[in-house]
Backbone bond lengths (Angstrom), bond angles and torsions (degrees), N, CA, C in turn:
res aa  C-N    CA-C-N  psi(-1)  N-CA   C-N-CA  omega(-1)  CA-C   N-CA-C  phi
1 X - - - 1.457 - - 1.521 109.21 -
2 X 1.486 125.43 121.71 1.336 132.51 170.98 1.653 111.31 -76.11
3 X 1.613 102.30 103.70 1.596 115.48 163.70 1.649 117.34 -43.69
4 X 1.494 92.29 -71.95 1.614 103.53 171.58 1.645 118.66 -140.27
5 X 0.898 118.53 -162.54 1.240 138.74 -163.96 1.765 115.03 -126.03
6 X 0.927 117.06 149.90 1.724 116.86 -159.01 1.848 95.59 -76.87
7 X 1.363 131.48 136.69 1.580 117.55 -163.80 1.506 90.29 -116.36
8 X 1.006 129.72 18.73 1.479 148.76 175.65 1.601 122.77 9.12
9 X 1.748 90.83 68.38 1.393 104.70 -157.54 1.374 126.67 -74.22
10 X 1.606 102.19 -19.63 1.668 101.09 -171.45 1.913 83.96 -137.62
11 X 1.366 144.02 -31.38 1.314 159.25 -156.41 1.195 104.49 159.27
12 X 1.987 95.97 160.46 1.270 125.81 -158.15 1.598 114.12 -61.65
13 X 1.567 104.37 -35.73 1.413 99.71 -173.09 1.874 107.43 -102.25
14 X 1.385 117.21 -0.53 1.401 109.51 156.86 1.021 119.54 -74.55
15 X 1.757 131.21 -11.90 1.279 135.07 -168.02 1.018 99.57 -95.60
16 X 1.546 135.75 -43.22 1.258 138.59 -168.25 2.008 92.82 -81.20
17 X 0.913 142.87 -47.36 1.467 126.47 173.84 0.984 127.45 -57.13
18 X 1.569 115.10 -22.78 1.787 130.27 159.71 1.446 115.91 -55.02
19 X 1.485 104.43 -45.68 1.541 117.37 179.64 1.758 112.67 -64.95
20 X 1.637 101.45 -55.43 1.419 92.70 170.39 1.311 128.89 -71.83
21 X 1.487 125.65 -12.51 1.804 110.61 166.44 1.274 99.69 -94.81
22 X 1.411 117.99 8.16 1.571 82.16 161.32 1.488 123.41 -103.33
23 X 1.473 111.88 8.58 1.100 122.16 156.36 1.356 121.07 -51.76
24 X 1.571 101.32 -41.75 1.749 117.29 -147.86 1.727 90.23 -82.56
25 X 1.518 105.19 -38.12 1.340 103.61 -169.62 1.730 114.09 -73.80
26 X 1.488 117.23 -43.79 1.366 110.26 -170.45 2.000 100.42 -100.45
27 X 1.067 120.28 -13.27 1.745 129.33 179.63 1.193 86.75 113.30
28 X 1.697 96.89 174.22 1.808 125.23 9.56 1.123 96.88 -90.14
29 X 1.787 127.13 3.20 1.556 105.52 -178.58 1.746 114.73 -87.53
30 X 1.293 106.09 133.37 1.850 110.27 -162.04 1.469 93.35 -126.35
31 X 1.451 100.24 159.13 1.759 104.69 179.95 1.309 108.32 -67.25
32 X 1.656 119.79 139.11 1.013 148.20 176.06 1.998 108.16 99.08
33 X 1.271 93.27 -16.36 1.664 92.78 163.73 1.512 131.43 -29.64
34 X 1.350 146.94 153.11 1.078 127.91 160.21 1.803 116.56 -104.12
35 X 0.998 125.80 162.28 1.373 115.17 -168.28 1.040 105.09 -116.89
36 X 1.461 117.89 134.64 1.860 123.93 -176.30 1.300 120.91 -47.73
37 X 1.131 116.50 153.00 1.730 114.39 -165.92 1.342 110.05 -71.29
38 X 1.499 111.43 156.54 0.762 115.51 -169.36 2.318 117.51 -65.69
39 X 1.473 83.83 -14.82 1.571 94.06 176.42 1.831 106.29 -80.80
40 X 1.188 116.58 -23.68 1.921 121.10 167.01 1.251 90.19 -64.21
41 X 1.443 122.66 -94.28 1.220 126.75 170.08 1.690 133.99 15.02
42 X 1.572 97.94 -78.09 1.741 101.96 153.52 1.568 116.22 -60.45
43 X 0.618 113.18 -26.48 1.845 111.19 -173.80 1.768 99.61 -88.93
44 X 0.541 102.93 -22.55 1.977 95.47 -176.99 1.657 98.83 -95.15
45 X 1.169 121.09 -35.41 1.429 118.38 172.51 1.370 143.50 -99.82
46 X 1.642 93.95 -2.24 1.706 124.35 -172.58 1.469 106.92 38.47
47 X 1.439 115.09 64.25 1.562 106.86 171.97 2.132 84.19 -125.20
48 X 1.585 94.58 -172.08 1.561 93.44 -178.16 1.722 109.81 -90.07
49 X 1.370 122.20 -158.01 1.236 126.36 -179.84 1.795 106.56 -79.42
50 X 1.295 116.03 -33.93 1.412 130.79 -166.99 1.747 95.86 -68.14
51 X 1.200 114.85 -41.60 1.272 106.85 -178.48 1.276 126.79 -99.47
52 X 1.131 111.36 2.94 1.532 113.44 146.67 1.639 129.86 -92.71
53 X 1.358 97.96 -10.20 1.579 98.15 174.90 1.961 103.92 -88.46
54 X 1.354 96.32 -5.81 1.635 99.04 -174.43 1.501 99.84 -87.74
55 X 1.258 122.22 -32.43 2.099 126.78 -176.78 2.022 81.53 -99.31
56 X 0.902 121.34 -24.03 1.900 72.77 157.43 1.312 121.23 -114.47
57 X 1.661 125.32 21.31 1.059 110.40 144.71 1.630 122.48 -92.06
58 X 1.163 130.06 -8.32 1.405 135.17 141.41 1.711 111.63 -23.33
59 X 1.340 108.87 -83.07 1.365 147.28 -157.16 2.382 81.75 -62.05
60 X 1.067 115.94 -46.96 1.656 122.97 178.36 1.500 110.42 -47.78
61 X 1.921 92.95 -57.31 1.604 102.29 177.10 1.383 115.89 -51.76
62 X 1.310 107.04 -48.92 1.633 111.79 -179.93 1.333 105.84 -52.30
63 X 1.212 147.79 -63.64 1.183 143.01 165.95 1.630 101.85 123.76
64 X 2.021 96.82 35.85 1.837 118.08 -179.51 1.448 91.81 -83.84
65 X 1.137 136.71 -51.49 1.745 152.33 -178.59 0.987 137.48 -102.17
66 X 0.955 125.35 165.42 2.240 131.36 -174.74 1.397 85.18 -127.70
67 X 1.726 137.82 151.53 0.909 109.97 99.43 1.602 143.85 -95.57
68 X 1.300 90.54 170.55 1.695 93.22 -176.93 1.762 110.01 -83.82
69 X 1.289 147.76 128.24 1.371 121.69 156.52 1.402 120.14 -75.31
70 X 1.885 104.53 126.06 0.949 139.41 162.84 1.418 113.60 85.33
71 X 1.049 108.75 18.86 1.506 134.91 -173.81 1.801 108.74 -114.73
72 X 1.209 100.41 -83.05 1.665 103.81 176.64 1.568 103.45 161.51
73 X 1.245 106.74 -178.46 1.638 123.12 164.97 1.197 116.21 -80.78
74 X 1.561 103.31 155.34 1.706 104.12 -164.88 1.683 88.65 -148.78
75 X 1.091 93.33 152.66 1.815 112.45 178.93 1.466 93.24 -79.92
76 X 1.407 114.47 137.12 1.489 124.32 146.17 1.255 120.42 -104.55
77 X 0.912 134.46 -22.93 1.522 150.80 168.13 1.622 131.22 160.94
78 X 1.067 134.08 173.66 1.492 132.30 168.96 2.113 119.72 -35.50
79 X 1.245 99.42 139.50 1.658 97.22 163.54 1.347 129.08 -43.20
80 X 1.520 131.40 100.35 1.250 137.37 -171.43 1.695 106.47 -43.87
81 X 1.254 124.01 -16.78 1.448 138.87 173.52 1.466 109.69 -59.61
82 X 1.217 109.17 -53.89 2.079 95.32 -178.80 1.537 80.35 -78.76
83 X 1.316 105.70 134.48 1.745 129.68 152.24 1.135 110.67 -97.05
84 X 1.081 136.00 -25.09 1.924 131.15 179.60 1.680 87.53 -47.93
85 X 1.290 92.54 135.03 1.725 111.63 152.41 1.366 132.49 -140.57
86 X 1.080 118.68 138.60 1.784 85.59 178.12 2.059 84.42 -145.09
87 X 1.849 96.13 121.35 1.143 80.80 166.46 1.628 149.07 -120.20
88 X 1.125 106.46 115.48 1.255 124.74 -146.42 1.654 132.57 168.95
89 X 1.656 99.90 125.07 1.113 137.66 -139.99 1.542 115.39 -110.53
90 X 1.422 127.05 165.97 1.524 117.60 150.57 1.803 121.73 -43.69
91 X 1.579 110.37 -32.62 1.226 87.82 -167.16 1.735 99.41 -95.84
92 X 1.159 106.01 14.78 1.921 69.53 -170.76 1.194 93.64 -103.96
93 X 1.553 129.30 -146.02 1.560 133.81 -133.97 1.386 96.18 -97.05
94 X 1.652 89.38 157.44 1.851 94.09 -169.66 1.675 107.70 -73.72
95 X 1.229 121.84 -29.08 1.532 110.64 162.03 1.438 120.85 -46.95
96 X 1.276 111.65 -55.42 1.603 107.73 -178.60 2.029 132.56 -68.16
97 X 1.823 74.97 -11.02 1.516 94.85 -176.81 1.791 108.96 -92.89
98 X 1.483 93.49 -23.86 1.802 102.76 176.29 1.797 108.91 -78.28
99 X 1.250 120.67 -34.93 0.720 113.30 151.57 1.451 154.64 -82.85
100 X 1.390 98.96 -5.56 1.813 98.38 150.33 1.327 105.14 -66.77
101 X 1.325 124.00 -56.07 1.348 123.69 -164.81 1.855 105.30 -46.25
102 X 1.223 100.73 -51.01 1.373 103.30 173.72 1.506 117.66 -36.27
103 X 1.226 115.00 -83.38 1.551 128.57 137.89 1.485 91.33 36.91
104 X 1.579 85.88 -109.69 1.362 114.53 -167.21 1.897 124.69 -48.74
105 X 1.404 95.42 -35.63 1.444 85.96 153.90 1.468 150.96 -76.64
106 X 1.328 105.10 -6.94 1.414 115.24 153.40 0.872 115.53 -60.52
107 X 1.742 120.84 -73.66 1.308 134.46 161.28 1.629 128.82 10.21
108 X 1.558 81.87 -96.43 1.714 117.33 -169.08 1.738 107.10 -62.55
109 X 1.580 104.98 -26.84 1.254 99.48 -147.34 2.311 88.67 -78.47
110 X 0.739 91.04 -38.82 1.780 103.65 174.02 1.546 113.88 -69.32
111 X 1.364 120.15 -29.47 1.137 123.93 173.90 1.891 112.29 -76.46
112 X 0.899 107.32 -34.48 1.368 118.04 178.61 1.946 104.71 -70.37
113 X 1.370 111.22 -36.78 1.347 98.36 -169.21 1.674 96.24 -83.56
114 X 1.401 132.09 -29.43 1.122 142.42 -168.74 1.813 88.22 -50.19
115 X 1.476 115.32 -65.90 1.459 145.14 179.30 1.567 106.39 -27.34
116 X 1.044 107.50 -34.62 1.643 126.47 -172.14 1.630 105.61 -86.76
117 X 1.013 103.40 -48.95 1.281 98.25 177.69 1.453 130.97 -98.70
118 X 1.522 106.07 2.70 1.879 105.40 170.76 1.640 104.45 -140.93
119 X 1.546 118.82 16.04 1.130 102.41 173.81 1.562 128.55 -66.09
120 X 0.981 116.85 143.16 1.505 128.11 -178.78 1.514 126.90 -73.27
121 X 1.375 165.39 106.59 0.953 149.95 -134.52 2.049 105.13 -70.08
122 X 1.210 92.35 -21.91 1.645 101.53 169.79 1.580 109.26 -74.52
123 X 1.107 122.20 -23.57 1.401 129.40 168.69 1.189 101.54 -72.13
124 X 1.365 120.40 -81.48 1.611 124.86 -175.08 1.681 105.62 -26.16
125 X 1.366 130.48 -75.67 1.556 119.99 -179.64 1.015 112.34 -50.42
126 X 1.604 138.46 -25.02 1.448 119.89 178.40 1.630 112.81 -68.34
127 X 0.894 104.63 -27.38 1.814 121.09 -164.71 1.720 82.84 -94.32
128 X 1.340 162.27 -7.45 1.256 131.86 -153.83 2.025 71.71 -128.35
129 X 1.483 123.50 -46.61 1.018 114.57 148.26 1.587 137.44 -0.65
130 X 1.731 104.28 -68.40 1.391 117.00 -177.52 1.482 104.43 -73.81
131 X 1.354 107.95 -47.90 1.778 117.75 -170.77 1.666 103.28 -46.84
132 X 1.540 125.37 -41.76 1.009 142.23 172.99 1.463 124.89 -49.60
133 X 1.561 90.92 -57.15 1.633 102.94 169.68 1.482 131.91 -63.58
134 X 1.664 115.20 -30.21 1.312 108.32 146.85 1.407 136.71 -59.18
135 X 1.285 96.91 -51.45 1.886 91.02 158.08 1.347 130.57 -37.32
136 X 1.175 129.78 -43.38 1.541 141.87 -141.03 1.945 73.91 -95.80
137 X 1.722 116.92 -94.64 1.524 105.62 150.45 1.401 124.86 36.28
138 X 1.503 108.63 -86.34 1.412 117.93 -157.71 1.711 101.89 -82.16
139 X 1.810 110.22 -32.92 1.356 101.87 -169.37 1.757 90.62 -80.44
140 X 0.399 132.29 -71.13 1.693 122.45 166.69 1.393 133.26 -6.51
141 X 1.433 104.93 -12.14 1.856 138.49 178.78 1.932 85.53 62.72
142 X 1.378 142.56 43.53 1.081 128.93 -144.97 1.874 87.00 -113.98
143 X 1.326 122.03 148.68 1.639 112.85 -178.53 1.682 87.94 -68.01
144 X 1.502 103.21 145.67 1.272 113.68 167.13 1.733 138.00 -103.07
145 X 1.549 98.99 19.96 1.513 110.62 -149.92 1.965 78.21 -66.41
146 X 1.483 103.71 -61.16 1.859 89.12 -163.71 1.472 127.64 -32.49
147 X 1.625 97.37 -43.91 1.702 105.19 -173.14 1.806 109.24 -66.04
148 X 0.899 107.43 -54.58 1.109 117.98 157.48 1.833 127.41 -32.02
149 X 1.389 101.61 -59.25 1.828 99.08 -176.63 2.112 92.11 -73.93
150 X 1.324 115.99 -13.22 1.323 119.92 -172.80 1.921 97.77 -68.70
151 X 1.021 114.38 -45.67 1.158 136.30 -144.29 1.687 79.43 -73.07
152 X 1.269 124.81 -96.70 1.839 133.05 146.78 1.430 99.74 21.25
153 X 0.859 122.43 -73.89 1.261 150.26 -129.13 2.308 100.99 -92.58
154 X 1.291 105.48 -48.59 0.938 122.74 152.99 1.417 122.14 -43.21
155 X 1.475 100.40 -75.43 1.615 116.23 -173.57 1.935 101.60 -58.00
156 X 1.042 123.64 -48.09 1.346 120.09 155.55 1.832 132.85 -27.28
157 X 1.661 93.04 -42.19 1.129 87.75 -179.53 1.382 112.60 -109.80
158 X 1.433 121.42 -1.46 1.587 112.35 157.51 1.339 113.39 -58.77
159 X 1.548 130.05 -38.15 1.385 115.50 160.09 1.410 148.96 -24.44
160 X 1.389 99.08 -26.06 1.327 96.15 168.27 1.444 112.47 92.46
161 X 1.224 114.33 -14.58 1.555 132.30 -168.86 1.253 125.26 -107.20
162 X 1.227 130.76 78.46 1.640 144.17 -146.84 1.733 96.01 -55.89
163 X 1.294 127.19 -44.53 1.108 138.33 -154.74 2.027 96.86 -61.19
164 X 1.397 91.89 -73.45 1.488 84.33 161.08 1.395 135.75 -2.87
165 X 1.412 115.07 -98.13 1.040 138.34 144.40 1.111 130.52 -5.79
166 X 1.471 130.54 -35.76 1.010 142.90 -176.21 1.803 107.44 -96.07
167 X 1.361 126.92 -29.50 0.846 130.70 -166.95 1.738 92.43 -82.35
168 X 1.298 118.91 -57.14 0.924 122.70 -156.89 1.965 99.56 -69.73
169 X 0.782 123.81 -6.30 1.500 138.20 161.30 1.253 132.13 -75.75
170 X 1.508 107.00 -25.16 1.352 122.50 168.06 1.641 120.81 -93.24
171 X 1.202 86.54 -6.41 2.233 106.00 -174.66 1.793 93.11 -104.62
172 X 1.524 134.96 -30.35 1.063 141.82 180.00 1.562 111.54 41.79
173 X 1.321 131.75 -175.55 1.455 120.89 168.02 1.381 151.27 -19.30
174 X 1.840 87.96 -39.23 1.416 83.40 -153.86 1.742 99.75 -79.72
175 X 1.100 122.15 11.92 1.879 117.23 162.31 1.093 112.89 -73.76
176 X 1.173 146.86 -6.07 1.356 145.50 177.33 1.439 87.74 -101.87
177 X 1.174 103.10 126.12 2.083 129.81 -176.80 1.556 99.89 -106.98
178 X 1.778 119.81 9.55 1.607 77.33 176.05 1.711 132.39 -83.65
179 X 0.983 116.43 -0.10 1.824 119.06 149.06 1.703 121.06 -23.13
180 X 1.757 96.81 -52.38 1.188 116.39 -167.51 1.636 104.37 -63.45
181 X 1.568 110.79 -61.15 1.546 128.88 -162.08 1.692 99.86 -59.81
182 X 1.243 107.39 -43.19 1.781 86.29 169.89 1.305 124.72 -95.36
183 X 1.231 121.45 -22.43 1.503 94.58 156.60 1.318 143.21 -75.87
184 X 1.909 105.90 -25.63 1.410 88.89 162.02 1.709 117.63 -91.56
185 X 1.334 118.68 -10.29 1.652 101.32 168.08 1.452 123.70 -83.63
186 X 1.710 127.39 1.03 0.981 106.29 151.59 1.802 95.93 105.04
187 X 1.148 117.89 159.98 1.529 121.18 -167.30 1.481 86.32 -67.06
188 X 1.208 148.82 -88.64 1.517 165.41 -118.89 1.667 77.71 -53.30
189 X 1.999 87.76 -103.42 1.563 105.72 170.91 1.327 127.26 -13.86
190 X 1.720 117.91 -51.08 1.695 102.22 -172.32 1.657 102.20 -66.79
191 X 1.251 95.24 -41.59 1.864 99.82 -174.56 1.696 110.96 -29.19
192 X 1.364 94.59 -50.81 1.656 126.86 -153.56 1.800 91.62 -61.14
193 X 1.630 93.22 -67.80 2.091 93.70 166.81 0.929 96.24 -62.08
194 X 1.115 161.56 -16.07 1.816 118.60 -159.27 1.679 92.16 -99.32
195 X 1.237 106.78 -14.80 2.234 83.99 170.68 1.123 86.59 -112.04
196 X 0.958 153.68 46.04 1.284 140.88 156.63 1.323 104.13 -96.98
197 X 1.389 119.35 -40.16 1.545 119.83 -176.99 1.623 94.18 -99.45
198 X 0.874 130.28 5.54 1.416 132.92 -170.96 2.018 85.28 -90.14
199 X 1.080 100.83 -60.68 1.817 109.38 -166.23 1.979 94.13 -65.31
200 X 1.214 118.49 -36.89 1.264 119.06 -173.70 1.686 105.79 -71.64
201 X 1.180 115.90 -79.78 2.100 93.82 157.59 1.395 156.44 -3.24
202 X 1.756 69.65 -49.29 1.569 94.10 175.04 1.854 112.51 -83.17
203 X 1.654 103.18 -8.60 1.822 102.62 -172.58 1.866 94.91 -93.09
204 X 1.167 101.27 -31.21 1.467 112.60 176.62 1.150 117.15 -58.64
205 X 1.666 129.77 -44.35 1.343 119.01 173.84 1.660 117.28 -83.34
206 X 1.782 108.07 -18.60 1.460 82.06 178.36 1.113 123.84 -78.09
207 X 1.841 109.45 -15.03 1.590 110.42 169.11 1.180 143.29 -62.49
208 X 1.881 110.80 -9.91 1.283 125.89 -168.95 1.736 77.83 -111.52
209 X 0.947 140.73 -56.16 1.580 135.21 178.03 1.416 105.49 -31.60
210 X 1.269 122.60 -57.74 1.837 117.14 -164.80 2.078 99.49 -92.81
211 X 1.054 104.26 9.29 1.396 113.72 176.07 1.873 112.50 75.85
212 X 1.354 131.31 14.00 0.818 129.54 -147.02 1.519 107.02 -113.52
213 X 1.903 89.75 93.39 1.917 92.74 -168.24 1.263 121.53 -53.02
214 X 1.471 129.90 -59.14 1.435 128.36 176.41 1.647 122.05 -65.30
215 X 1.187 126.05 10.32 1.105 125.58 111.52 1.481 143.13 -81.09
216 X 1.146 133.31 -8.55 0.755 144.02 144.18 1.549 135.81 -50.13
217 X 1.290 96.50 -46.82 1.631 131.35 168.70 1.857 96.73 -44.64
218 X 1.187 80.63 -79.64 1.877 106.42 -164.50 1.548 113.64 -52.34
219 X 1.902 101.62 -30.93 1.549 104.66 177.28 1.244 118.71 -50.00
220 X 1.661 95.05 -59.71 1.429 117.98 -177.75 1.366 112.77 -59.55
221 X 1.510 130.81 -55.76 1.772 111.08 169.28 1.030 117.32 -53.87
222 X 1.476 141.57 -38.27 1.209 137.59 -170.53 1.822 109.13 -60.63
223 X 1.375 110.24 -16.96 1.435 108.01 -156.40 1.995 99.55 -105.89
224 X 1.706 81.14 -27.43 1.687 88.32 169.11 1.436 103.27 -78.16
225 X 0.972 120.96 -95.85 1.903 119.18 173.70 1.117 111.85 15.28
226 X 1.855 104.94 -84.09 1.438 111.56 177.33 1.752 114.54 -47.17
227 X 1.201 133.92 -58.50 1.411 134.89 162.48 1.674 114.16 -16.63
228 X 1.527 107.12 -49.29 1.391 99.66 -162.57 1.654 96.50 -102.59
229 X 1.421 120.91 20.91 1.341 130.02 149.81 1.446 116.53 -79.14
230 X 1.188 96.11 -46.10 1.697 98.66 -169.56 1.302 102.57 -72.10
231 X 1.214 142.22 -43.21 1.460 157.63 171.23 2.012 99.65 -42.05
232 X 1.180 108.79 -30.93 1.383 104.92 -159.25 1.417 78.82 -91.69
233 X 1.652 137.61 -40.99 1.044 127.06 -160.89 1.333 116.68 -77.79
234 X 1.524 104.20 3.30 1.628 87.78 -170.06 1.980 100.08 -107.34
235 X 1.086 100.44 -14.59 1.784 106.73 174.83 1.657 111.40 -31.79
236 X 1.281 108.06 -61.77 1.846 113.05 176.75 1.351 118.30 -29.95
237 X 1.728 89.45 -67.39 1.511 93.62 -169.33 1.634 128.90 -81.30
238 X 1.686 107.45 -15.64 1.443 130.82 144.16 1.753 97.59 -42.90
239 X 0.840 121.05 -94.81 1.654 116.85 -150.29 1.236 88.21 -65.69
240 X 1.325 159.47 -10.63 1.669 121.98 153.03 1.051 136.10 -80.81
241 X 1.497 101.56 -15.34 1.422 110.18 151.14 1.707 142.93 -39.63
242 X 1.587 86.41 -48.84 1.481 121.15 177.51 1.577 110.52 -76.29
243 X 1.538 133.22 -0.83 1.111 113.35 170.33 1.368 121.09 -123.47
């Protein structure tokens, strides 16, 4: 699946090394990954071999890749360049997890109305795109955290507001807990969240669809809020699990 497209800001093969850490940074490419050959590579971007061996030796310097000889390139981890970190996940403690959520509702919740009011109709399909891709996902019984942090992640960048975007790139998937909500709430319960945030997504894009920020605004807290409800609800039955 193509994330993005090379935005070919300064040359061909800085654009294409932009494209691949930002794979590395938001997925599916994760450390220890291997990275498509350099013959995929030319073919998905129609440049030659010379200029792709020039954006992954970029991407080498950074110290995003190894290569292997005669083997291939391999992820070592994200660009030492974003320093934002925050660490913390679905699984660790509900303080640290309330406060991502927190986080993000400052965040998102302004980014979403921004979204409303300058999205681009090329924005709008990327974001109706993601909304899509969780669906497809869920009927698939498939975990949906990616489509989902995609979805975020989208609405971020119809804003117009790089900063956004960037944050939410440096937090990557693992802030979206829905892994968590169905396994620890259980077939009934996860069902119960999974349209619950399924219908809440869905209030978020029509508000940025008809341009209408303070709805937009309100979609999006309402969906964070509620999020860092369900998160609180699942602590109980998490720690009895655990003993």
């Amino acid at each position: 699946m193509k994330l993005l497209n090379p935005t070919r800001p300064r040359s061909l093969s800085a654009g294409i090394a932009d494209a691949l850490n930002q794979r590395i940074r938001v997925g599916p490419l994760r450390a220890g990954d291997q990275l498509p050959t350099e013959a995929a590579i030319m073919r998905e971007f129609g440049v030659s071999r010379t200029v792709v061996r020039e954006a992954l030796s970029k991407l080498q310097a950074a110290g995003v890749v190894r290569a292997q000889r005669g083997v291939g390139s391999f992820v070592t981890g994200a660009s030492r360049a974003r320093a934002f970190r925050v660490d913390s996940g679905p699984d660790d403690s509900l303080p640290q997890a309330v406060a991502l959520i927190e986080l993000r509702i400052g965040l998102e919740t302004e980014a979403a109305a921004l979204a409303a009011q300058r999205r681009s109709a090329n924005g709008l399909a990327s974001l109706k795109r993601a909304l899509d891709a969780i669906d497809t996902a869920k009927a698939q019984h498939a975990d949906t955290a990616f489509a989902d942090f995609q979805f975020h992640l989208e609405v971020a960048r119809a804003s117009q507001s790089p900063h956004f975007a960037a944050v939410l790139e440096a937090l990557g998937p693992r802030c979206v807990p829905t892994a968590l909500l169905v396994a620890v709430g259980g077939a009934t319960q996860g069902a119960l969240w999974t349209k619950q945030v399924a219908d809440e997504h869905r209030d978020i894009f029509e508000a940025i669809s008809r341009q209408d920020a303070d709805a937009a605004r309100a979609a999006m807290r309402l969906h964070l809020t509620n999020g860092r409800e369900r998160r609180r609800a699942c602590e109980l039955p998490r720690r009895a699990a655990e003993r």
